[in-house]
C-alpha positions as CSV (number, residue, x, y, z in Angstrom):
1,X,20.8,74.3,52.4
2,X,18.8,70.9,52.7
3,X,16.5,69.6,50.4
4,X,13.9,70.6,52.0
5,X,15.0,74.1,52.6
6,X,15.7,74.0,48.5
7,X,12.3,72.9,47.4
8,X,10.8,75.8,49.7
9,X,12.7,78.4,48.4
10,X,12.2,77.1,44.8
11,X,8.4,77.3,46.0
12,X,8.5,80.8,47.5
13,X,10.2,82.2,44.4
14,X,7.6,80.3,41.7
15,X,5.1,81.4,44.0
16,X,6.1,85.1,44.5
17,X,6.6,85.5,40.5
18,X,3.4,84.3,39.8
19,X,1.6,86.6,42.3
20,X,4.0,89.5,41.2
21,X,5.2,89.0,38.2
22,X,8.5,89.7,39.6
23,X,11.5,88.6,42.0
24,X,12.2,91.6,44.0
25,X,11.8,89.7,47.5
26,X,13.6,86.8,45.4
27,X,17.0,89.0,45.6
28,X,17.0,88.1,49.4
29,X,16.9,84.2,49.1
30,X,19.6,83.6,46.5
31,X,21.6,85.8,43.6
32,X,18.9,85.4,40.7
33,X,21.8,86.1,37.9
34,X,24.2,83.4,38.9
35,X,24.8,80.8,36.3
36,X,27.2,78.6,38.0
37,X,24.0,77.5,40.6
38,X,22.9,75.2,38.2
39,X,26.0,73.0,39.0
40,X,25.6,73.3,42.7
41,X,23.0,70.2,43.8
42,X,22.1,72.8,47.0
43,X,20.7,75.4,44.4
44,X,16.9,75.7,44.2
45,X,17.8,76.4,40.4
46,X,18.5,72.8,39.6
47,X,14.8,71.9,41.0
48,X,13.3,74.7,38.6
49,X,15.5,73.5,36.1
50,X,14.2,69.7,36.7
51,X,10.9,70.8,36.9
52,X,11.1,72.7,33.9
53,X,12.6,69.5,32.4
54,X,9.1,67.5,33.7
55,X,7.1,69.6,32.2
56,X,8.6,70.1,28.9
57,X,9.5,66.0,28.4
58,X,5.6,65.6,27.9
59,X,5.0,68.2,26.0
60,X,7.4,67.6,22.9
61,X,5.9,64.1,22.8
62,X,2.4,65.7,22.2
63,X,3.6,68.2,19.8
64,X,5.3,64.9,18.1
65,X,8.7,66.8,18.2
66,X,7.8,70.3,16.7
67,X,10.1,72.6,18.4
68,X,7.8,75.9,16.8
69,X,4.6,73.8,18.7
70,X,6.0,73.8,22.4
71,X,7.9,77.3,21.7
72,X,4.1,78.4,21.2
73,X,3.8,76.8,24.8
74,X,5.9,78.6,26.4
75,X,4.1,82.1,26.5
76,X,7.1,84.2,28.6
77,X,6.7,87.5,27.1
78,X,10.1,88.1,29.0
79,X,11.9,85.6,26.8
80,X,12.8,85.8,23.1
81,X,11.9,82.6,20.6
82,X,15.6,81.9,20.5
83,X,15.6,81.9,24.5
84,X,12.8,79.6,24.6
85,X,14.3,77.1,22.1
86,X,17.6,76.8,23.7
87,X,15.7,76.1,26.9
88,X,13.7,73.7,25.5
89,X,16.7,72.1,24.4
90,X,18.6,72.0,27.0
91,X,15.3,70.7,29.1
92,X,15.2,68.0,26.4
93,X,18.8,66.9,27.4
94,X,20.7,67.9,24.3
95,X,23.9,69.2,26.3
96,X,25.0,71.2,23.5
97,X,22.4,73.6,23.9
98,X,22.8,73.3,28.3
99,X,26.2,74.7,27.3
100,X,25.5,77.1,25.2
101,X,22.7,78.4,27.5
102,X,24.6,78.4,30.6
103,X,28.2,79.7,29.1
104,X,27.2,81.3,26.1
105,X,23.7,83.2,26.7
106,X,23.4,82.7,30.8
107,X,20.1,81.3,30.4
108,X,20.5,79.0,33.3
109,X,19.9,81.1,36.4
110,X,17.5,80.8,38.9
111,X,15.9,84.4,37.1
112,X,15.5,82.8,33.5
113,X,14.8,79.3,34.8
114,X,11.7,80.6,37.1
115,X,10.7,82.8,34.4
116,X,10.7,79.9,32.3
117,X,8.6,77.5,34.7
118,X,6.3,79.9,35.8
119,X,5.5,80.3,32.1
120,X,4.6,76.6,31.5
121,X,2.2,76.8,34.9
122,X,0.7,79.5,33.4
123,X,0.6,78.4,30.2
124,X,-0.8,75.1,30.7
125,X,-3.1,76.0,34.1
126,X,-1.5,74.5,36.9
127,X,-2.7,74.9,40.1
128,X,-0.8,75.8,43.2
129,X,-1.3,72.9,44.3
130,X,-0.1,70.7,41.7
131,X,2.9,72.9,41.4
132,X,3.7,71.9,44.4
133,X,3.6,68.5,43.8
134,X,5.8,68.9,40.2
135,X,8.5,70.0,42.7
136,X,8.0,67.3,44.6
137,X,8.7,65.1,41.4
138,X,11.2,67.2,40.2
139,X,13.4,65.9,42.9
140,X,13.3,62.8,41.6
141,X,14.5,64.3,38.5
142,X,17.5,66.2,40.1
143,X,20.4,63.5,39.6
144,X,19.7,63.3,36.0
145,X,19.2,67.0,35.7
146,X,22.7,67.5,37.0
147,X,24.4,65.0,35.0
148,X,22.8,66.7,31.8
149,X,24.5,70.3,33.1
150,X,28.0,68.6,33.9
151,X,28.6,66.0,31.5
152,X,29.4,65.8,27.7
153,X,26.2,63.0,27.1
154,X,24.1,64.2,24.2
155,X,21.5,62.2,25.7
156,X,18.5,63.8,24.3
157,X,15.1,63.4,25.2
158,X,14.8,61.1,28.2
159,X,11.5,58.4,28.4
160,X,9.3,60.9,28.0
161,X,6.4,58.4,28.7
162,X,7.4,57.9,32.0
163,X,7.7,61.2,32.8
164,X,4.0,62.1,31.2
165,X,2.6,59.4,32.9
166,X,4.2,60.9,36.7
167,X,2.9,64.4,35.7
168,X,0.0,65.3,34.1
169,X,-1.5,68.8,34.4
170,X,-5.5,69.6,36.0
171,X,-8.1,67.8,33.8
172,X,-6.4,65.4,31.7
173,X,-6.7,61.7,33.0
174,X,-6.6,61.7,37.0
């Protein structure tokens, strides 16, 4: 799969749950329940996963670090508040909780992580458009994203002024 090919199929399955709320035509793209495509640098679930990671970054800066501010965020009915901190988590780079979502709770498939970004679109009204464009940026991001999921770093959060200053959702500053 090329890059290219990635970043559409990430699109048509972002697009397809927001319009259905669901990943029926999903099924035919990729396996939505496997864990181990979040290693695999050919998986559209490491470009959810970065732009998950994008919009999330901002976010805890502007909640000043209050995990119980950006789980209020987050509004995916479909996950549970322990879900949605352990993503956040793991967005943030801390590669305990990557582990324990991927091994431990299988959080990290293309099904959770699209539930997950659709969520934050939602949440903080994205466009289609600009959706688009957060892929495009998530890209960037995918290196990074996969050294979080494969190595033993406990990073953390990243500069999460650079990222806020690449993406910023419709309305606030340009």
């Amino acid at each position: 799969m090329s890059a290219v090919s990635v970043k559409f199929t990430a699109w048509q399955l972002i697009t397809e749950f927001r319009r259905s709320g669901s990943l029926n035509e999903g099924e035919r793209l990729v396996d939505l329940d496997d864990s181990s495509a979040i290693d695999d640098p050919e998986s559209p679930a490491v470009t959810v996963f970065a732009a998950a990671q994008v919009m999330i970054r901002p976010m805890w800066e502007e909640e000043h670090g209050d995990i119980d501010r950006v789980v209020a965020r987050v509004p995916a009915r479909e996950l549970s508040r322990t879900q949605k901190v352990l993503l956040i988590q793991a967005c943030l780079g801390d590669i305990e909780a990557v582990r324990s979502a991927r091994d431990e709770h299988g959080l990290l498939n293309i099904r959770t992580l699209v539930t997950l970004l659709r969520s934050l679109l939602d949440g903080e009204g994205v466009t289609e458009a600009a959706a688009y464009e957060l892929l495009d940026l998530a890209e960037e991001f995918q290196d990074e994203t996969l050294r979080i999921v494969r190595s033993g770093d406990r990073g953390g959060p990243r500069d999460v002024t650079e990222t806020a200053s690449l993406f910023q959702p419709p309305g606030e500053g340009g």
